[in-house]
N, C-alpha and C positions, 0 to 999 in steps of 0.2 A: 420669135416670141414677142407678143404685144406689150407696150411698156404697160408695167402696174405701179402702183404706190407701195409705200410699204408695208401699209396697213394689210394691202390683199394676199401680197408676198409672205407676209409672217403666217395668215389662216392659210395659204396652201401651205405651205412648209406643216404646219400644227396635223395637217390633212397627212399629207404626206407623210410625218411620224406617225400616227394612227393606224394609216394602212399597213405599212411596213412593221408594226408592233402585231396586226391581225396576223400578217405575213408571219413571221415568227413563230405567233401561236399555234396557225394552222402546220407547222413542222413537226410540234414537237408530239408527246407520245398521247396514248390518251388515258385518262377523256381530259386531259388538260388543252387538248388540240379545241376542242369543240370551244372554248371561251374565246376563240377568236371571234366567235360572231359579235362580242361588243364590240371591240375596238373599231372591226368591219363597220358595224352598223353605222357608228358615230361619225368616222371618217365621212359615210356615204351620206350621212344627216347633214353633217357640216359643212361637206361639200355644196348642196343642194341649196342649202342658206346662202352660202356664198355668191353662188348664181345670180340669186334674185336680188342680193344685194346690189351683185352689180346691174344685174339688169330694170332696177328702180322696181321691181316686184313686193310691194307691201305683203308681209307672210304674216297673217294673226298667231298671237302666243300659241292658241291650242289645235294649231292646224297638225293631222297626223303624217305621219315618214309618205307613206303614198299620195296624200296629197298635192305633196309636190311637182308630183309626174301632172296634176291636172293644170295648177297656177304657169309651170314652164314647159310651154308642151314639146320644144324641142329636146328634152331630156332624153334619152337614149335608154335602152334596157331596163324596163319597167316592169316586164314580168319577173325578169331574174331578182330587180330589186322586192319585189314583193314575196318573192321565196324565202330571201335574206332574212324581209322582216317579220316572216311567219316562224322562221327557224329558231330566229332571236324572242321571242315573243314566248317559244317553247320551252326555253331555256332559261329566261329570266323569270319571267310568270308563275310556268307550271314544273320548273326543275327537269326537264327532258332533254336530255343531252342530246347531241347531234351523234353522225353515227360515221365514222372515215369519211363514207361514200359522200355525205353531206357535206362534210368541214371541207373536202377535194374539189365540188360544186360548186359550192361557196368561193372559195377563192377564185376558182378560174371567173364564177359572175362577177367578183369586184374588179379583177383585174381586167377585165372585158369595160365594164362602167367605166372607170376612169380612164382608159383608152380611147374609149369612144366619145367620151364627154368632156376632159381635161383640154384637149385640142380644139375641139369647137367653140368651148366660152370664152377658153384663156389663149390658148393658140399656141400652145407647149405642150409635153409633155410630161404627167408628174413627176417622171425620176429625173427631169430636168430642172426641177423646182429645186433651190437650195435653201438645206438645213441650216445655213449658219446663220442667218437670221434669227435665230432663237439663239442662239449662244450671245451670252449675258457678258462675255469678258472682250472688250475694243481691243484689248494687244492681243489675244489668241486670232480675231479675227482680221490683224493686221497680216499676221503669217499664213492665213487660210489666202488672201489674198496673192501673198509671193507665189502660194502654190500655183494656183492658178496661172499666174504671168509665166513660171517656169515651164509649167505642162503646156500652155499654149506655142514653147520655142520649144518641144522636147526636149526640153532639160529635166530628163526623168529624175536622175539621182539628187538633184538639187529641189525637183519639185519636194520627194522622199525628205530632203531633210527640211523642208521647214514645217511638214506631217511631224516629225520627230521632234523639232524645236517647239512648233505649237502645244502637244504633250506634254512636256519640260513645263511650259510657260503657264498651260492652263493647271495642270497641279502645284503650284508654285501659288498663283491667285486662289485656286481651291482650298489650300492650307491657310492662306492666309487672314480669306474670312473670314474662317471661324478661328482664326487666332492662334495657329499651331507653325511650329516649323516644320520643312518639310525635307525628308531625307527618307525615301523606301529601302535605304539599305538600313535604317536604327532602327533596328528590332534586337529582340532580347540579346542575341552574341554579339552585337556589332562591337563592345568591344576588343574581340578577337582580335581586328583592325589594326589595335595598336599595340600589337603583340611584338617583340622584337625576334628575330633569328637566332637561335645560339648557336651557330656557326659550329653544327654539327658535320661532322663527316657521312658517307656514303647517298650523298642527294637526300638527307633529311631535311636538309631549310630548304630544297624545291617542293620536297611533298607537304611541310608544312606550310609553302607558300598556296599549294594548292591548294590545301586543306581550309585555310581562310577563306582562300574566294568563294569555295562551293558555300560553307557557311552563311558568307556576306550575301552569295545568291539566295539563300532558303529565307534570310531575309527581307529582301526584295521581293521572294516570292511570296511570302508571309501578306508585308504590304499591300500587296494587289488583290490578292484574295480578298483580304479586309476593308478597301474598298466595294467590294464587289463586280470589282474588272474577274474579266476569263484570263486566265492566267497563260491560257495555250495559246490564244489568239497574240496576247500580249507578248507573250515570247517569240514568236513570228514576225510581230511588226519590228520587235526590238531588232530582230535579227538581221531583216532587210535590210535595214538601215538606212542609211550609211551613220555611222558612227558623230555625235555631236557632243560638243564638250562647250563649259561655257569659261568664258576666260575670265579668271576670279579678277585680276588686276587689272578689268576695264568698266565698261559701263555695268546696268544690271543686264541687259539685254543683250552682251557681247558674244555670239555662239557662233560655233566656229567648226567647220567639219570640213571633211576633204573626200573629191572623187576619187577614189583611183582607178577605179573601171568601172566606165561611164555603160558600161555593155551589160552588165551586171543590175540595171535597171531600165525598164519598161512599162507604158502605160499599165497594164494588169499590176507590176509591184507596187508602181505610186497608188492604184484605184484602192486599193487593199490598203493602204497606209492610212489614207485621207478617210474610208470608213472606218475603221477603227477607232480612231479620234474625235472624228465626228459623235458614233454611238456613244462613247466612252464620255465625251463630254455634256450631251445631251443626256445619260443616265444619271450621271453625279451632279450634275450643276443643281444648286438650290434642292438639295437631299444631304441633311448633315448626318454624315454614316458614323461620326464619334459622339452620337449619343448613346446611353447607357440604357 
């Protein structure tokens, strides 16, 4: 990968979200699928800026999406891009939705485009590009780093927990900006919590011990909804784990977890941690979801 600054680091990352937002779109049902052709579009506009930026290419304001293909002429797949921008043109314009067949096309052109052209300018490839440049919080990004240093000794279950601590840490700043404390299990039962046992007979204080937790859960699960996190994805990552607690009688940042079987995680579980966290923090960061 060629070194860049940061400035070009953060627009491919911005790029890279974009596509991957298209991505997304073009999954779900329709005709909600067929809006992927903005994000598509943008991604593939602002890519193309980027190019000339770096390649000292003066672009005037009103120059159009095809354009581009003439000022850099090594750009790659230019008819595909001109299908893009007929489809989007359809849609935006004249209200003409795309049709499966199209939005299926559409993606394979974009992911074809940046394949063939993210390597050649940049000398990487996009899903090589990293998101956390766009994450706005230095200690969440301190732990994105561990990961990294971890996954690079296969130290999978330790890569896992600083995915987990990071989480912790970035809701914790996320509450904090807009001025809230922050605890996903205080929802309306939580004081169940400090319910005491009346030392019933036949296993009653174990079912009533159960019976808090699941509570204290619908709680938490409450929480995340309310966020706007996926609650199933979220229960997944929690699950992986490995299990992190922060230790009240140390610093702020004191967290603390343990392997016990190190076999129990693998490149695929960490991958799956670190995006989760990732999306999760790139969806909420600077969106206050406790407005009315």
């Amino acid at each position: 990968m060629m070194i860049m600054n940061e400035q070009t680091a953060k627009r491919l990352a911005v790029i890279r979200y974009l596509f991957e937002e298209g991505m997304t779109l073009s999954l779900a049902g329709e005709p909600m699928n067929g809006l992927c052709l903005l994000p598509f579009h943008d991604s593939v506009e602002m890519f193309m800026k980027l190019c000339a930026d770096e390649r000292g290419i003066v672009i005037p304001k009103k120059t159009s999406f095809m354009d581009y293909f003439n000022k850099i002429t090594d750009l790659q797949d230019k008819a595909q891009m001109d299908s893009l921008n007929s489809r989007r043109v359809s849609l935006k314009h004249y209200g003409q939705l795309p049709s499966s067949l199209d939005v299926e096309t559409t993606r394979v052109n974009v992911i074809d485009f940046f394949e063939h052209n993210v390597l050649r300018f940049f000398g990487c490839r996009l899903e090589e590009i990293s998101l956390e440049v766009l994450i706005a919080y230095p200690k969440v990004r301190e732990y994105f780093k561990k990961y990294h240093e971890f996954f690079e000794e296969e130290k999978f279950g330790d890569a896992q927990a600083q995915c987990q601590i990071a989480f912790k840490v970035f809701m914790i700043e996320y509450h904090r900006h807009y001025n809230r404390g922050f605890d996903l299990q205080a929802g309306p039962a939580s004081n169940v919590d400090s319910l005491k046992n009346p030392n019933l007979e036949d296993n009653t204080d174990k079912y009533l011990d159960s019976l808090k937790k699941a509570i204290m859960d619908l709680n938490e699960a409450v929480s995340i909804m309310s966020l706007g996190i996926n609650y199933f994805r979220y229960n997944e990552f929690k699950a992986l784990g490995p299990a992190v607690n922060h230790w009240w009688g140390g610093e702020e940042d004191d967290y603390r977890y343990y392997i016990a079987l190190p076999l129990n995680y693998d490149q695929k579980t960490a991958k799956v941690c670190y995006d989760f966290v990732i999306e999760t923090i790139l969806k909420l960061q600077g969106k206050n979801v406790f407005l009315y």
